[in-house]
N, C-alpha and C positions, 0 to 999 in steps of 0.2 A: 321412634323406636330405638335407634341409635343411641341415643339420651340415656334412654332407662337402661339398654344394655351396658354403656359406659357407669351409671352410678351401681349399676349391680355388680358388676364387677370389682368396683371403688368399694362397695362395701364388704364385701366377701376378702377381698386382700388388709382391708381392717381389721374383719373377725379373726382372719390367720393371723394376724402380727400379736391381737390381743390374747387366743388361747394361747396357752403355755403352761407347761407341765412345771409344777413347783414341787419341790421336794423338798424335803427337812429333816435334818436332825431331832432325835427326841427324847429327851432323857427323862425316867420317870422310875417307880420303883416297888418291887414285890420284899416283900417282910423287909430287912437291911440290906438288902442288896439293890444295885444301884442296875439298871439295863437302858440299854443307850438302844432304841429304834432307828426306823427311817417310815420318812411319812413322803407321800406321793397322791397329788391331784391334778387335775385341768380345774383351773382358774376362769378358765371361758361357760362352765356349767354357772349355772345358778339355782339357789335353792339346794335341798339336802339332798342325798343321793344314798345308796346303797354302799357299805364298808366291805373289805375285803380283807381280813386277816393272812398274813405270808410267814408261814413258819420254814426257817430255816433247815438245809439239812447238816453234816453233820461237821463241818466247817466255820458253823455258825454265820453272821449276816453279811454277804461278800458281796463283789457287783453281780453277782448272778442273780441273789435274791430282789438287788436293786433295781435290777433291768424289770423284773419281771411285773415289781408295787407299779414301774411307770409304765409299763404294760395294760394293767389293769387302771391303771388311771386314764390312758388314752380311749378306754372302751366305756369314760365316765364312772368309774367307781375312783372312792377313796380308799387307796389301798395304804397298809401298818404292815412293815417286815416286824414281828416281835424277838426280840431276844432272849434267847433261851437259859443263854449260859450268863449273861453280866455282862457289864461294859471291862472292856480291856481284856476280856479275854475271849481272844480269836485264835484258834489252832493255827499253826503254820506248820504241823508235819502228819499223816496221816495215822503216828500213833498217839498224839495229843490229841486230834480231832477223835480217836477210837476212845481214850480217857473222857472227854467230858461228854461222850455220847451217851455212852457205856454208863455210868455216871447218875443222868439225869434217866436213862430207861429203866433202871434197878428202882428207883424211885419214883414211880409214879404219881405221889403224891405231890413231891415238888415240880414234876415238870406241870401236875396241872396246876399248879399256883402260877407258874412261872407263863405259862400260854394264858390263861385269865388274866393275869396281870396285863398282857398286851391287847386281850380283849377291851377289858375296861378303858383300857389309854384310846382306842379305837373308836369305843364307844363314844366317849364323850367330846371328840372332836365336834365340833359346831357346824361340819357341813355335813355328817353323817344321820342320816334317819337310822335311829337305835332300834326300828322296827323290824331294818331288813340286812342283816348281819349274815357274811358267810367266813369259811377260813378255809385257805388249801395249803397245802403243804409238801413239802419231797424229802423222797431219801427219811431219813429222822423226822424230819417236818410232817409228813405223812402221816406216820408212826402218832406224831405230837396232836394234831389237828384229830384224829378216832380218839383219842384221850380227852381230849377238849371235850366232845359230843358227849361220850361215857362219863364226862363231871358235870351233863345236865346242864350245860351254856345254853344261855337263848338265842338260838340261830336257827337263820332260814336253811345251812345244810354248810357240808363238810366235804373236799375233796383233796383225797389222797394221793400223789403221783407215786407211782412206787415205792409205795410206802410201806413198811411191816403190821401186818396186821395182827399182830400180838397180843394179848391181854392176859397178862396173871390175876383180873379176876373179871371173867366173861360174864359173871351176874351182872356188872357194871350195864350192860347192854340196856339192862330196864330204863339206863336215868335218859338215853338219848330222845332227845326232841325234837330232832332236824334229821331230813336225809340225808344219807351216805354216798357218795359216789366213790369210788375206789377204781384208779388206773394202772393198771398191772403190765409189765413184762413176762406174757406168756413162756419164756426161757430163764427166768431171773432166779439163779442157783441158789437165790439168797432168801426166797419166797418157800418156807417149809409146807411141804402136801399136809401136814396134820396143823400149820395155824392157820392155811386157806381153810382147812374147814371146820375149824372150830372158828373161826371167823364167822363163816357161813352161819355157823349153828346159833351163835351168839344173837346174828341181825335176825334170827326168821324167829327163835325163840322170844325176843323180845318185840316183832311185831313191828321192826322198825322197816321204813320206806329207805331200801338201802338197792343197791346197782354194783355187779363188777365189771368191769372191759379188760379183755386181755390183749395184748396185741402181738402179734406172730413175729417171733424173729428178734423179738426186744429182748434185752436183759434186764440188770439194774443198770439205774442212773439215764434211763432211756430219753430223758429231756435235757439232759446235761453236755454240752457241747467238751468240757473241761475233763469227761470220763474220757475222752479220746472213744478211738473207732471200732477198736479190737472186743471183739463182741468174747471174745476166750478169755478172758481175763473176769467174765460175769458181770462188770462192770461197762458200758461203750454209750455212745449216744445212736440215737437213731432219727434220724431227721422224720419219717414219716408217722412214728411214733408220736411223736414230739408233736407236730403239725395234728395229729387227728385226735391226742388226747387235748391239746389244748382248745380245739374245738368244741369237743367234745364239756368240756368246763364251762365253755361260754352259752351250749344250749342251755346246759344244767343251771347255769345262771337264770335266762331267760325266762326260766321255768319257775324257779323258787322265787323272784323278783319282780313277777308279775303282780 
């Protein structure tokens, strides 16, 4: 008995030396413009697995976004941070980050080129089953990932972390094909009472299998360690937020992935 417990052990300190979370660079490209990814898996799965699309917020792809693809890769998915805005161009001051947010939200149309474009690149990775595709997103990313849905992508479902729920044209609602999750900061100053419910009206008019959660005492950027603390400023992180929306992601997973 000793034996087998000595070689189980022997093999389980194998398995952990041989998982390993690989991450990658990825450069690939929507109409002329050139967008620089990051790709994230465990190397210890085998066979294809479920994609996970990570749309940036308004920053563009920073180690926040990074942490989160190897996140989602230690729970076995392949996760793709997409780039929204081009390679090289990364805001470093919070009124560049408001320009290329700003930017890309006026035009709808290019942000959804711009989020397909990293769909596709997701897609066709070799270890991803093209059958069971999801995208979440924050902040902008949010915002990005309900546009994705409203352009008719093939996906098992779409989650928002306080993300705006905005659409300059709510007919869009018909094209969606996948559920909705959307994770909200029940205090987030930045969440207008009239695009919560034309939001609402949008999902129930079009029939779509959609869900809100709010959570008490959050504001924006409620998953964001880098908002700081100060919940007055409408922007702060909230650990328990944080912890019960991303939970809350991973049923949601469970569910559409089945």
């Amino acid at each position: 008995m000793k034996q087998w417990i000595t070689l189980f052990l022997a093999l389980m300190g194998t398995l952990s030396v041989h998982a390993k979370i690989i991450t990658q660079i990825v450069e690939y490209t929507q109409g002329d413009a050139t967008l620089e990814g990051y790709l994230a898996y465990d190397d210890s799965f085998s066979g294809k697995r479920p994609g996970v699309l990570v749309a940036h917020q308004w920053l563009g792809v920073t180690g926040y976004e990074r942490q989160r693809a190897e996140q989602l890769a230690q729970l076995g998915y392949v996760a793709f941070c997409a780039d929204l805005y081009g390679k090289g161009i990364r805001p470093q001051t919070l009124s560049e980050a408001a320009r290329e947010a700003t930017r890309h939200k006026t035009d709808r149309t290019l942000l959804r080129a711009r989020v397909n474009a990293g769909l596709d690149e997701l897609r066709k990775n070799e270890r991803v089953d093209s059958g069971r595709l999801a995208a979440i997103g924050y902040c902008f990313g949010g915002t990005t990932v309900l546009e994705l849905a409203r352009s008719g992508a093939h996906l098992a479902g779409v989650v928002s972390f306080h993300g705006g729920l905005d659409s300059p044209s709510p007919a869009d609602g018909k094209n969606i094909r996948c559920k909705v999750l959307a994770l909200a900061g029940a205090d987030d100053p930045f969440q207008k009472p009239e695009d919560l419910s034309a939001f609402e009206q949008e999902m129930r008019r079009a029939k779509v299998d959609w869900e809100i959660t709010f959570y008490g005492g959050a504001v924006h950027s409620f998953t964001q360690p880098m908002a700081g603390s100060d919940p007055s400023q409408g922007a702060a992180y909230q650990e328990q937020a944080d912890r019960r929306s991303w939970a809350a992601m991973k049923m949601f997973f469970a569910e559409i992935f089945r």
